[in-house]
C-alpha positions in Angstrom: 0.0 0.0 0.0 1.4 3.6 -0.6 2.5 5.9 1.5 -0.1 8.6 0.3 -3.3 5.9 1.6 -4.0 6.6 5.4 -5.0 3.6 8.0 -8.7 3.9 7.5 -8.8 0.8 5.0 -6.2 -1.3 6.8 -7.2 -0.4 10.2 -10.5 1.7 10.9 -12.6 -0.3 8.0 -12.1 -3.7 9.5 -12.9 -2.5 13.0 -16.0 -0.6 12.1 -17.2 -3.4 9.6 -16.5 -6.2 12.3 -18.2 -3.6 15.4 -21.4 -3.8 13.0 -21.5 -7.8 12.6 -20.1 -7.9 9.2 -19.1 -11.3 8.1 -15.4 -11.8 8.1 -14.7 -12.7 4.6 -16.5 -9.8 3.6 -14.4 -7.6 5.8 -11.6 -9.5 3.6 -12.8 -8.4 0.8 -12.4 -4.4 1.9 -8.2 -5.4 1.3 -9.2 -5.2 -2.4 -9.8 -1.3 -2.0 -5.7 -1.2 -2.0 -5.4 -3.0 -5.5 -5.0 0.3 -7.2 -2.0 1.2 -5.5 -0.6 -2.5 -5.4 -1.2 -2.7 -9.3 -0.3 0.8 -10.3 3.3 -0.8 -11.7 0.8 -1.6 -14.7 0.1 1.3 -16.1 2.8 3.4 -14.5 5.0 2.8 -17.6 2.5 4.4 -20.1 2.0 7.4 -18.1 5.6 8.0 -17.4 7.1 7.3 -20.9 5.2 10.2 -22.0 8.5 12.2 -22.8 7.4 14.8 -20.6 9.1 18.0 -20.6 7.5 20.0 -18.6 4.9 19.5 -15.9 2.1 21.5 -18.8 2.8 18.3 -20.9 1.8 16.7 -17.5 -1.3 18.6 -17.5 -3.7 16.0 -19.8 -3.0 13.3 -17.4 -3.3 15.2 -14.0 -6.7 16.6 -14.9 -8.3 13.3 -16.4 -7.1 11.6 -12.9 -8.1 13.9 -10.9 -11.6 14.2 -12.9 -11.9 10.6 -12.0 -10.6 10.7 -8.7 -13.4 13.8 -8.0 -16.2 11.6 -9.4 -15.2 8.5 -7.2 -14.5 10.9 -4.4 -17.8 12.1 -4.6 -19.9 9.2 -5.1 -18.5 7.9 -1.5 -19.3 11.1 0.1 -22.9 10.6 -0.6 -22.9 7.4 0.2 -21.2 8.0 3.7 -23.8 10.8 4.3 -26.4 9.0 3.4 -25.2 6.5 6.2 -24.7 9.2 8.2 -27.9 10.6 7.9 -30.0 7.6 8.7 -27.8 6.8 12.1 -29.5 10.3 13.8 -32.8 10.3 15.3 -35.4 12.1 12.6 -35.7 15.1 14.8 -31.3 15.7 15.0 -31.2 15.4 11.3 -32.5 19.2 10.6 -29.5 20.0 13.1 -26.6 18.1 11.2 -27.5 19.8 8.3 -27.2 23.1 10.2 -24.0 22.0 11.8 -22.5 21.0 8.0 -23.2 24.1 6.4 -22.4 26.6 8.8 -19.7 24.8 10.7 -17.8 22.5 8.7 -17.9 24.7 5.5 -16.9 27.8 7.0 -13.4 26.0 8.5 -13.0 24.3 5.2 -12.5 27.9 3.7 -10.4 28.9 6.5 -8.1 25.8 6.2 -7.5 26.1 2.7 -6.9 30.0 2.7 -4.5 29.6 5.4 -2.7 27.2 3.2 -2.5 29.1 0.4 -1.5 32.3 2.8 1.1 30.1 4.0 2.2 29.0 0.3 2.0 32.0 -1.1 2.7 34.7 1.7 0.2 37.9 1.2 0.3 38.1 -2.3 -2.8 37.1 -2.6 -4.2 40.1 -0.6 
């Protein structure tokens, strides 16, 4: 597994999944989310014998993966808050809405402006 993939599949998933009476072999199964990253040796070779120059000849490839990686990426978060959704009692669901919109987006936008302060100093003021 890479570096870049956190411990959620190798560690959290098979906790969770096991906590909810999920069938062992199925929690097996979740070790098959890592195959990407175990196979990427396949196509590796196509994407780097590009004969790229410079990171705009790079550019094709970046934005079709991370077009795909955006779709996948959201796909899962409507699944998970879909889960989520149906875990709170019908009367707390008004109230995680709330909580998402004026709580989690707000720091969101925060975060990532004080990244890009940090990257790129006040030039951006």
């Amino acid at each position: 597994m890479d570096r870049g993939q956190s411990g959620l599949i190798t560690k959290a998933s098979p906790a969770l999944l096991r906590e909810q009476d999920v069938s062992l072999s199925l929690i097996g199964f979740t070790s098959a989310l890592a195959l990407p990253w175990a196979l990427k040796f396949l196509w590796a070779p196509l994407v780097a014998s590009r004969g790229f120059e410079t990171w705009i000849d790079r550019l094709p490839w970046l934005l079709a993966a991370l077009l795909c990686a955006n779709v996948v990426s959201a796909t899962q978060d409507i699944a998970t808050d879909g889960y989520a959704i149906t875990q709170l009692r019908l009367e707390w669901r008004g109230h995680a809405g709330l909580c998402h919109e004026f709580v989690a987006r707000p720091g969101m936008r925060w975060w990532l402006a004080t990244i890009a302060r940090y990257k790129f100093g006040d030039s951006l003021a």
